[in-house]
N, C-alpha and C positions, 0 to 999 in steps of 0.2 A: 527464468524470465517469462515462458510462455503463462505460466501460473500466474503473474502481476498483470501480465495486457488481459488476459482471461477475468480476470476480478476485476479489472476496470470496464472491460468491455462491456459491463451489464448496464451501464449507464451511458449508451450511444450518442445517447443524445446530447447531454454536456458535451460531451466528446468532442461531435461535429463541430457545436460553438465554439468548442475551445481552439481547433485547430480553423477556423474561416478566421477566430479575434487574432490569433496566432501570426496569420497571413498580412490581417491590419498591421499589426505591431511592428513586424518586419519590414514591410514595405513605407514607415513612417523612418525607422534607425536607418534603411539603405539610404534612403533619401534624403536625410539631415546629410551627412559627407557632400553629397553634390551641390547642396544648396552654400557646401562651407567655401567650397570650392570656386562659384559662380560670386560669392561677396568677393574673394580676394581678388581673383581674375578680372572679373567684370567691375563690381564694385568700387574697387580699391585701384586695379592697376589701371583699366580702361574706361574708368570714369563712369562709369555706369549706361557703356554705351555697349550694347552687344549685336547691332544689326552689322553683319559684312557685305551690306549693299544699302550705299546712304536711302532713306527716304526722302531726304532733300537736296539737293545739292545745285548750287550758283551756276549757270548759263556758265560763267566763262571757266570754271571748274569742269562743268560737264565739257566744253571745247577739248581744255586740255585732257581729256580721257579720252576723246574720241581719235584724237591722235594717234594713241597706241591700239586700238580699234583696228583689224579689217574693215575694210569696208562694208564687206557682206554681212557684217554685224551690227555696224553703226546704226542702220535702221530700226533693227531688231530693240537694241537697247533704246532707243528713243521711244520705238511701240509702249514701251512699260511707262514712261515718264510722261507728263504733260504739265507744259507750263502753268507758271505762278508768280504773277509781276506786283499783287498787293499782300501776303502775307508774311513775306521777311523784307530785310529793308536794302536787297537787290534782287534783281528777275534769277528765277530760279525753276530749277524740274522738281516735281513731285512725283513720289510713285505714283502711279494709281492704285485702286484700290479693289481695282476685278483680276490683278496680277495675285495669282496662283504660286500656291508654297513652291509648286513644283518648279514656276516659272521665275520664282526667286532663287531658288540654289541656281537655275539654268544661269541666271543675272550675275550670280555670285561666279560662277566658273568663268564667263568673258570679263568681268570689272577684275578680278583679284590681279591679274600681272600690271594692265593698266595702272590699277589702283597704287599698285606698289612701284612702278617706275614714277608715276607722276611724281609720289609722295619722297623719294630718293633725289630726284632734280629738285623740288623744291625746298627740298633741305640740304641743298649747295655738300652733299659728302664727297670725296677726294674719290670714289668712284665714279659719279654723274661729273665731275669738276674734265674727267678726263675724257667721256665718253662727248663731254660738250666740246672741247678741242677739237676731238677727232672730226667732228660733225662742221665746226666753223673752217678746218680745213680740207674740208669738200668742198665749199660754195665759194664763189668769187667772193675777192675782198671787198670791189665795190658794191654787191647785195648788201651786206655787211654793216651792221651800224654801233655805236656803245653802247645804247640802249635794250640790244635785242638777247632777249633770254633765249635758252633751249629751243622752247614751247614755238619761238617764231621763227626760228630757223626750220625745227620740225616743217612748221608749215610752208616752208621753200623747196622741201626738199619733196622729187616726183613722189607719185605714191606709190609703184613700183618699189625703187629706194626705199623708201618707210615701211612697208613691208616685211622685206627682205631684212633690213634690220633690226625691225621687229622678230621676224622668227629665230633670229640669234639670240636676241634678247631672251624668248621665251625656252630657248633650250637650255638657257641657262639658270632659268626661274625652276626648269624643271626638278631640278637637283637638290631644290630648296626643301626642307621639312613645310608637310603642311601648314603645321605649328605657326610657323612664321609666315609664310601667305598669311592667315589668317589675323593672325598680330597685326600685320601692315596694314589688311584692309580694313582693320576695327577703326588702327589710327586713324588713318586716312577719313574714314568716314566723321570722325570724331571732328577733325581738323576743318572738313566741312559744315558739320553743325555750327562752329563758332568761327565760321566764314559766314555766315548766314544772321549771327547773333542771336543765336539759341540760347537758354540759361543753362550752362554745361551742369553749374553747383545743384542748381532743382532738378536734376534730370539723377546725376548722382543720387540725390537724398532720396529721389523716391524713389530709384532701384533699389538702394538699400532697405528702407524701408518696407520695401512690397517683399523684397526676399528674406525679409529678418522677419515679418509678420508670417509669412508661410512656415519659415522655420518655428515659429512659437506654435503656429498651428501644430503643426506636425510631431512638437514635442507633447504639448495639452495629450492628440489622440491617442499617441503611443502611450503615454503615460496611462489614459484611464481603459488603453486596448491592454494592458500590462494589470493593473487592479481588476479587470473584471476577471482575464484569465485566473489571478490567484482566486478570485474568490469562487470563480467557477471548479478550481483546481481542489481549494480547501472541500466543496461541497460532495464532489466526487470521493475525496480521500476518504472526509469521512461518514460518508454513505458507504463506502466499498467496507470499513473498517467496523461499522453498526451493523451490515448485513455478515458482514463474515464472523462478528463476536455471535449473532443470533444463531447463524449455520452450527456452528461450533457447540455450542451451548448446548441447540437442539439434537445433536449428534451425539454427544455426551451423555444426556439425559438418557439416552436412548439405547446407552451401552449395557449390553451384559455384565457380568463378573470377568466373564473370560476378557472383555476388551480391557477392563480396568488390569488386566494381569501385564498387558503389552503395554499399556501406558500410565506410568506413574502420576499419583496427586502432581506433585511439584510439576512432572513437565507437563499438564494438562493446561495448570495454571500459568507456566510461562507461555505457550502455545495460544492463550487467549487473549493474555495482555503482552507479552513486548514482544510477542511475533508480530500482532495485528496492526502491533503501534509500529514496526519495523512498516509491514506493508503498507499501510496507510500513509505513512512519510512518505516512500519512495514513489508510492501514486503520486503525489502532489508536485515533487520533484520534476516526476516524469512528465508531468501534463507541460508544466511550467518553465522544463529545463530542454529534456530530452527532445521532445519533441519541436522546440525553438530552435535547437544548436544546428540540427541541418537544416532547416529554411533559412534561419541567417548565414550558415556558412556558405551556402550554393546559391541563396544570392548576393551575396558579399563576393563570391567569382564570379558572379557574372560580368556586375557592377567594376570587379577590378579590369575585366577583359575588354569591358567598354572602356574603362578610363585610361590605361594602359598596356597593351600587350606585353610590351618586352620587358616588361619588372617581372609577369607572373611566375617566372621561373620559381620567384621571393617566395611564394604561395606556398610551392613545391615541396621548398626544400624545409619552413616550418612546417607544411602540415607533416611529413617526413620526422621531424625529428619529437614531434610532439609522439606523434604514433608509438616511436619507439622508448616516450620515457612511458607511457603508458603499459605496453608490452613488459617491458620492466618489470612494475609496477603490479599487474596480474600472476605477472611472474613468480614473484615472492610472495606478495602477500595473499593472493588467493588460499594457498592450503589453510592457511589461518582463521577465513572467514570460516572455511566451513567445523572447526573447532569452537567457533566462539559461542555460538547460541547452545551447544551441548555445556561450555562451561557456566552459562547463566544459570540454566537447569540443575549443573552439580550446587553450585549458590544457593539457590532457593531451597533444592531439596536438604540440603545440610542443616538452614535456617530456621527452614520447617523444624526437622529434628530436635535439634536444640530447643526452639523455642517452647515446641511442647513437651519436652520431654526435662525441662525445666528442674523441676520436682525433684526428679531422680536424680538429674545431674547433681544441683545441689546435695541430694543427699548420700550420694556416695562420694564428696567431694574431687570429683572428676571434671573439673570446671576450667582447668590447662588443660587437659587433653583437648576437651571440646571447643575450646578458643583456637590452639593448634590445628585444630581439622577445619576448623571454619579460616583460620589464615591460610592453610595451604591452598581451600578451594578459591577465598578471595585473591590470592595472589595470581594463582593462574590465569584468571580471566585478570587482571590487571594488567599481570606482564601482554597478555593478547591485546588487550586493547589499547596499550603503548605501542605494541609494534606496528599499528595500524595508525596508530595518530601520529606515530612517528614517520610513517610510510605517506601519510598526506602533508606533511612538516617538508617531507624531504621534496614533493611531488611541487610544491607553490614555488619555492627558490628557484627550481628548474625551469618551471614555465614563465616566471617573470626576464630567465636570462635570455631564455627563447623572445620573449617578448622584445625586451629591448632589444638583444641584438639584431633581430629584425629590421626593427625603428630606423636602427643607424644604417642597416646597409642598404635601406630602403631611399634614407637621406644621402649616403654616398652615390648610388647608382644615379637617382633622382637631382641629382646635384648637375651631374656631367648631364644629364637630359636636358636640364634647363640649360646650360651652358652650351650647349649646341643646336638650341632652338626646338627640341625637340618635346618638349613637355613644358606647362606653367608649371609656377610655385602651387596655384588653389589646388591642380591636377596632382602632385604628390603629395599635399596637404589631402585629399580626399582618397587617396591611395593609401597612403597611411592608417587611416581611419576605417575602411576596407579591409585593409590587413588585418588590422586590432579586431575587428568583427570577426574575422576567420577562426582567429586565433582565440578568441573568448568563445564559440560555437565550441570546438575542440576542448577549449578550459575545464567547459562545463562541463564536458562530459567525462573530461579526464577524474574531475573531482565525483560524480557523479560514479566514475567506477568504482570506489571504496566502499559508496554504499552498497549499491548492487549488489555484491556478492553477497552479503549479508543478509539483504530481504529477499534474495532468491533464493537462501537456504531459508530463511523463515519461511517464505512464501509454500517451500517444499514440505516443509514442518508439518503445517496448517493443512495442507492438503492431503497429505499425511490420515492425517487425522477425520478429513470429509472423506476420505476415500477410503475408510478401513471397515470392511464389512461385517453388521454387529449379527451374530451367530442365532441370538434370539433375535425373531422378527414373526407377524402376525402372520398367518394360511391367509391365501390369496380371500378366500371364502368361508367366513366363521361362521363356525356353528356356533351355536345356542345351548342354553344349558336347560335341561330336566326340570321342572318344577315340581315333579313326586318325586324326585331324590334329592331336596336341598339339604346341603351340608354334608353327603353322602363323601364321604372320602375315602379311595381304593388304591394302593400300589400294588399291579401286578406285574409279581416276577422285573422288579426296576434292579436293573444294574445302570452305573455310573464311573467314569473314565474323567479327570481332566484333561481337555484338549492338550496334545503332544505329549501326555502321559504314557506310559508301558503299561500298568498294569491298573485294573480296575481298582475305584476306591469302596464303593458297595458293589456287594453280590446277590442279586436273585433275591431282593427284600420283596415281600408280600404279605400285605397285613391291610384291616379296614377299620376306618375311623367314623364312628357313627355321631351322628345328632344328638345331645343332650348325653355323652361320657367325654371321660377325657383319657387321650393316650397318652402315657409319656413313655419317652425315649429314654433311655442312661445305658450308661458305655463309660468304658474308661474313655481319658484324653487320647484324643487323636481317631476315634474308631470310626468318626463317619456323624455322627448323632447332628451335629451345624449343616453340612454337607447333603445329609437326605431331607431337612426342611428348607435349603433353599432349594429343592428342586421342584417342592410346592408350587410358589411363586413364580416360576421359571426363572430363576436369577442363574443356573444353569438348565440345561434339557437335558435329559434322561439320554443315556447311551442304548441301552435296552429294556424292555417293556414298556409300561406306560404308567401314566397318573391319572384319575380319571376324580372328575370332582361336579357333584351333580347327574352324572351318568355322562359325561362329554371327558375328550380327551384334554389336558391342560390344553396341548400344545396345537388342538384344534379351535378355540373360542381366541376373541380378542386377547391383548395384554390386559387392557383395560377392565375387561370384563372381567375375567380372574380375579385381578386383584383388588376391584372393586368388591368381592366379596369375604375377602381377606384381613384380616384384621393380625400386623404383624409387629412382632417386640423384637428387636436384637438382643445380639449378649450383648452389647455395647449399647447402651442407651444413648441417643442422640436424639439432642436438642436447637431450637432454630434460634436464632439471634428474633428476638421481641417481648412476649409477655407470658406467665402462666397462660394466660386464657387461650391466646392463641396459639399455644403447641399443643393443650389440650382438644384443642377442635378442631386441628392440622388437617383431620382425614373427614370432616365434617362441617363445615364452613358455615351450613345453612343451619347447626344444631341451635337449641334455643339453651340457656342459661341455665333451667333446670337440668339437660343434659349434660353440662358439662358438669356441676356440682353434684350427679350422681355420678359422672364414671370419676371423680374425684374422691367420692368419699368409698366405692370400691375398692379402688386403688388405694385407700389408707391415705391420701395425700393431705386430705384438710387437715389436718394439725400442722405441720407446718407451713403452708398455704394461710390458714387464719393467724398465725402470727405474726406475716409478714405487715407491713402498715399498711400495704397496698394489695391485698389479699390478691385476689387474681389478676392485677394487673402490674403486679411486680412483674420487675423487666427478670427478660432472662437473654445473657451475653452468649457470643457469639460461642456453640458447642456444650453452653450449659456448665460453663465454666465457675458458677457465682452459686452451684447447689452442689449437694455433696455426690457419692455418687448412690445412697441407697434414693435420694432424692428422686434423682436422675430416673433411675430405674421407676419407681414410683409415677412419673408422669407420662412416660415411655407406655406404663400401662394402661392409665388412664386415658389418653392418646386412642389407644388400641380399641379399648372398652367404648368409647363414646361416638363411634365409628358404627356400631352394632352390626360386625360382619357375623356370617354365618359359619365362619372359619377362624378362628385364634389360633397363632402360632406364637409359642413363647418358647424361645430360645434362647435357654439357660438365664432367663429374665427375673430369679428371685434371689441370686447370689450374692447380692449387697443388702440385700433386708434380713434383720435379726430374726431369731424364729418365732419371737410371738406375733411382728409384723405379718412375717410368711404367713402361719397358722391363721389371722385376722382375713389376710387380702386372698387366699387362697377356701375360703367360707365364704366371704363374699363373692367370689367370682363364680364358685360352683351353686350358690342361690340366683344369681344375675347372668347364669350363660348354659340354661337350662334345655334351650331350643339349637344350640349352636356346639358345634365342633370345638374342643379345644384338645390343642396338640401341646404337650408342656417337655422342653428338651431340661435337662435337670444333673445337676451332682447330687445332689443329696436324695435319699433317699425319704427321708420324711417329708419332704414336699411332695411325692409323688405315690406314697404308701398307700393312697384310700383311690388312686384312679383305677378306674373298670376297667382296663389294658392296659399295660408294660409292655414295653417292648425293648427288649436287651440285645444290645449291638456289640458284637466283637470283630475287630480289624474288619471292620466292614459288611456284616455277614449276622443274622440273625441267633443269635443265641440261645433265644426263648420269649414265646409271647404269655402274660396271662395274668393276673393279680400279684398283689404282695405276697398273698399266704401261698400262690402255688407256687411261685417263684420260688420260695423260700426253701421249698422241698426238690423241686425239679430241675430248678437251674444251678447248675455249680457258678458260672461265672458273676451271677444276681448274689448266691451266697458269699460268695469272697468280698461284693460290693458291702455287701451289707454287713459281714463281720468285721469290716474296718472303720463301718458308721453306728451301728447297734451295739447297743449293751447286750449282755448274755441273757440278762431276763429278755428284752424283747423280741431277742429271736427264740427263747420259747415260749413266748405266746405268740408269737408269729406261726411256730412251729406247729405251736399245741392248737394254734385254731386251724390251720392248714390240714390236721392230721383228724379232726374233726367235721370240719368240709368235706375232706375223700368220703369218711367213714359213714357221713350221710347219706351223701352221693349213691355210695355203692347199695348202700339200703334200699334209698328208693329206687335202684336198676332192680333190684331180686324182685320188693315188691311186683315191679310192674310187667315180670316177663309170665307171669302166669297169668295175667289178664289177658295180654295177646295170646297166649296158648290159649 
């Protein structure tokens, strides 16, 4: 996990935008619920009237309020009101309008019991029907008239008396849910607007209207605070997933032999596209998921703790059970994930196989076995990633049951609230919706665990991979090369080890390669001959002695600079997905057309080059798949040659061309590479019979250095080479000229010691 917030962290900036849009978004979805809540409530039930302290209300209305008034208060409440005899059509109080939020709730705490007694006598219920009895039988009968309601006996009665059973009254209001104070007083106040003749229906529409207009508001922002996150989210992903394929690539590039040993083609190749695409996803995910699910969930309890206390228990017990399908859920299917990206790699590598190795297959008709080996590996990852799709199959049923059941116990509990005054319908209708918020915060991230595991082992993968330290790397401070030793090339006393090997692969080789000869190497299979020309190159380093080339150490001058002087042929000839032209000029970019048409026709290539209809700009597919392979080899060299390094290495680079080919390109190259180093690694001996140095490799270890003809005499294991390649005449004129060389030799030593005497 820290490997994903790490790759995204590079992009902070997005970042911060996305989590401030993030905050918009949230605060527009909290906020639709209470606006649902205030249409049914206020809208719908209370008519679109939601002040609990009238702003208008009739003289003889306000009387009967003051009634149930102390007196010490009566005052107080008038302080806020001031008459209004021409704008409704009886004398009435107005608020004022320098009356303070603060000094409105204060209004609202003395009117609510009033409010609510008033409103109780005036709608004659079998409570007031009885408290008015009690009351007409305190006062004589002749005060008493048919005409007199409550309100006039009140005003008979001391004020002492009205007091006193006033504060009875209010001990008994106390008991009341707020819920319902509140209710009464909306009525009440409602009952006075159209005492006044207000337009109850225009006052309705435009509530609704001003709260459904807020609501579209609030949907529009959240909507385009929702689209810019994704696109802010997509931009990040895939900037994180461009920079991380560059990283990779340039890592890669930049590997030795030895790293390619710890990391196979195939999982290279999966490590750079559906790792990056794993991470890349789950970036996007995470901007857009993860990061949403606890701002709405923590404010979606907030919101519920304001809207209702005593349901949160509800909260509790889903965020509870959700918790526990998830634990589950990691439970099982984690060891899985981390299986799975290993069986993509077995896929691909097998794929790979197959596909190149095509040929073969076909030709030993082994074409079930390799269907077989590619079913067992594609089944594996099938069955894997069933039991994970099955594992989010099984995870949605559970959370929709969670869901609902919620719903309902949310509408049970919510049920008896309203039935005892204790909560509206809008209030569980936005509690509801609250919930669902909680519960979708959780959802997301429940669903969000399945990926998870997967791109934090890809994520591991990939990093992997940045983090693997490549063995060849440049001296802090390169030296320079020699410009009186160019091409000068020296191995001393070089022994070589592969890394975590036991025992050495070459021992204590030491030999020099001079400007304008050629050495070649031969050995049987296996002895080393591939192995001590990449150490040229550095494609490994030397375990002991040194290479030294121009008079500098390889392993003290740049990469660059080495092998910018290098002019290199594989045994394996590789070619680039485009044109003749341009794999000829791979190592030469800026060469001119002349250049490339000579190292074309050194290399013997223009004959079949001028055949093609598109001479040099015949295409050539991806690995050189569309030429044969002496072809192959052929451009490989040309490649090399049109480079004009001061160093050629050809290894084992003539074993697909026939021998008058050989004999042709091997005249030409020693006319055309006069000034330069060439190193030729070889089986055969007749390509290497006329080079100025040999050098013979046994299990790793010099054999013998020196021409064909001395060989021929001096080396046993050069001779065994050579009597399994030569006819019997040419090893004795091989012999016979060899035995002829000495006999000169020795001549001119006698001649020459009596002149120094």
């Amino acid at each position: 996990m820290k490997n994903l917030f790490k790759y995204a962290s590079v992009h902070w900036k997005p970042l911060l935008a996305i989590i401030v849009i993030l905050f918009v978004q949230a605060y527009c979805d909290l906020s639709l619920p209470a606006y649902t809540s205030d249409i049914v409530n206020v809208g719908i039930q209370q008519g679109g009237v939601e002040d609990q302290v009238p702003e208008a209300i009739s003289t003889e209305e306000m009387e009967k309020l003051l009634l149930f008034v102390p007196e010490e208060d009566q005052q107080k409440i008038l302080d806020d009101y001031q008459e209004d005899d021409t704008t409704y059509e009886t004398d009435a109080y107005v608020l004022k309008d320098t009356v303070t939020e603060e000094e409105t709730e204060e209004l609202a705490d003395l009117l609510a019991g009033p409010m609510m007694l008033t409103a109780g006598f005036e709608s004659g219920s079998d409570m007031t029907q009885q408290i008015e009895e009690q009351l007409k039988a305190n006062i004589p009968p002749q005060m008493l008239t048919d005409d007199m309601d409550v309100f006039d006996i009140m005003k008979l009665l001391p004020a002492e008396q009205r007091e006193t059973m006033m504060q009875a009254m209010e001990e008994q209001l106390q008991d009341m849910p707020d819920t319902i104070l509140d209710q009464a007083a909306v009525s009440y106040v409602r009952s006075t607007y159209e005492n006044l003749g207000m337009d109850m229906d225009g006052i309705q529409l435009n509530y609704l209207l001003t709260t459904g207009g807020k609501m579209v508001a609030l949907a529009f922002l959240g909507m385009a605070a929702s689209v810019m996150v994704g696109f802010l989210a997509s931009r990040v992903g895939a900037a994180t997933g461009r920079d991380l394929r560059s990283q990779v690539f340039h890592k890669v590039v930049g590997f030795s032999n030895n790293e390619f040993d710890h990391f196979s083609t195939a999982s290279l190749i999966t490590r750079s596209t559906n790792d990056i695409q794993q991470i890349q996803l789950i970036i996007v995910m995470l901007l857009r998921i993860v990061l949403y699910a606890p701002i709405l969930a923590i404010g979606g309890i907030i919101q519920v703790f304001q809207t209702n206390v005593s349901m949160s228990w509800i909260i509790a017990l889903a965020v509870v059970l959700i918790a526990l399908v998830i634990l589950v859920l990691f439970v099982v299917a984690m060891p899985k994930f981390k299986i799975l990206q290993s069986l993509v790699d077995k896929v691909n590598l097998v794929t790979r196989e197959i596909l190149t190795g095509l040929p073969v297959i076909r030709a030993f008709s082994t074409q079930k076995h390799e269907e077989k080996r590619f079913d067992d590996a594609n089944m594996a990852l099938t069955k894997t990633n069933l039991f994970v799709n099955r594992a989010m199959t099984f995870m949605m049923p559970v959370m929709m049951l969670v869901m609902n059941g919620i719903s309902v116990l949310i509408m049970w509990t919510g049920a008896h609230g309203i039935d005892n005054g204790q909560m509206q319908v809008g209030d569980m209708m936005a509690f509801i919706q609250y919930t669902m918020q909680i519960i979708m915060g959780f959802l997301m991230l429940c669903m969000l665990s399945i990926m998870l595991p997967r791109a934090a082992v890809a994520a591991d993968r990939v990093q992997e991979v940045l983090d693997s330290q490549t063995v060849i790397h440049d001296p802090e401070r390169a030296e320079s090369f020699k410009k009186e030793e160019k091409g000068l090339l020296c191995f001393n006393h070089v022994s070589f080890r592969y890394p975590g090997a036991d025992e050495n692969v070459l021992h204590d080789i030491t030999f020099t390669a001079k400007p304008g000869e050629t050495t070649a190497i031969i050995g049987s299979t296996g002895c080393g001959k591939s192995t001590l020309v990449n150490l040229i190159p550095r494609f490994y380093d030397v375990t002991e002695g040194s290479i030294t080339l121009d008079g500098a150490d390889v392993r003290n001058v740049s990469q660059h600079e080495l092998r910018d002087k290098l002019g290199y042929v594989p045994q394996k000839g590789i070619l680039f997905s485009g044109d003749i032209a341009s794999n000829i000029m791979f190592g030469n970019s800026e060469g001119s057309e002349k250049e490339m048409i000579e190292a074309a026709q050194i290399a013997q290539a223009t004959e079949f080059i001028d055949s093609k209809p598109d001479g040099y700009h015949s295409s050539i597919s991806q690995g050189g798949t569309n030429v044969s392979g002496g072809q192959k080899q052929r451009l490989s060299i040309a490649r090399a040659v049109a480079k004009h390094p001061e160093v050629f290495i050809f290894d084992d680079s003539f074993s697909a061309l026939d021998f008058k080919t050989d004999v042709t390109l091997r005249k030409a190259l020693r006319q055309n590479t006069k000034d330069s180093t060439v190193i030729i690694v070889a089986q055969r001996i007749s390509t290497i019979m006329n080079a100025e140095q040999i050098i013979v490799l046994d299990e790793g270890r010099i054999a013998g250095i020196g021409t064909h003809r001395e060989l021929l005499r001096n080396c046993e294991v050069y001779q065994q080479i050579a009597a399994s390649q030569l006819s019997e005449s040419e090893l004795k004129a091989g012999k016979t000229d060899a035995d002829e060389q000495n006999a000169a030799n020795s001549s001119d030593s006698r001649e020459e010691v009596p002149s120094h005497a």
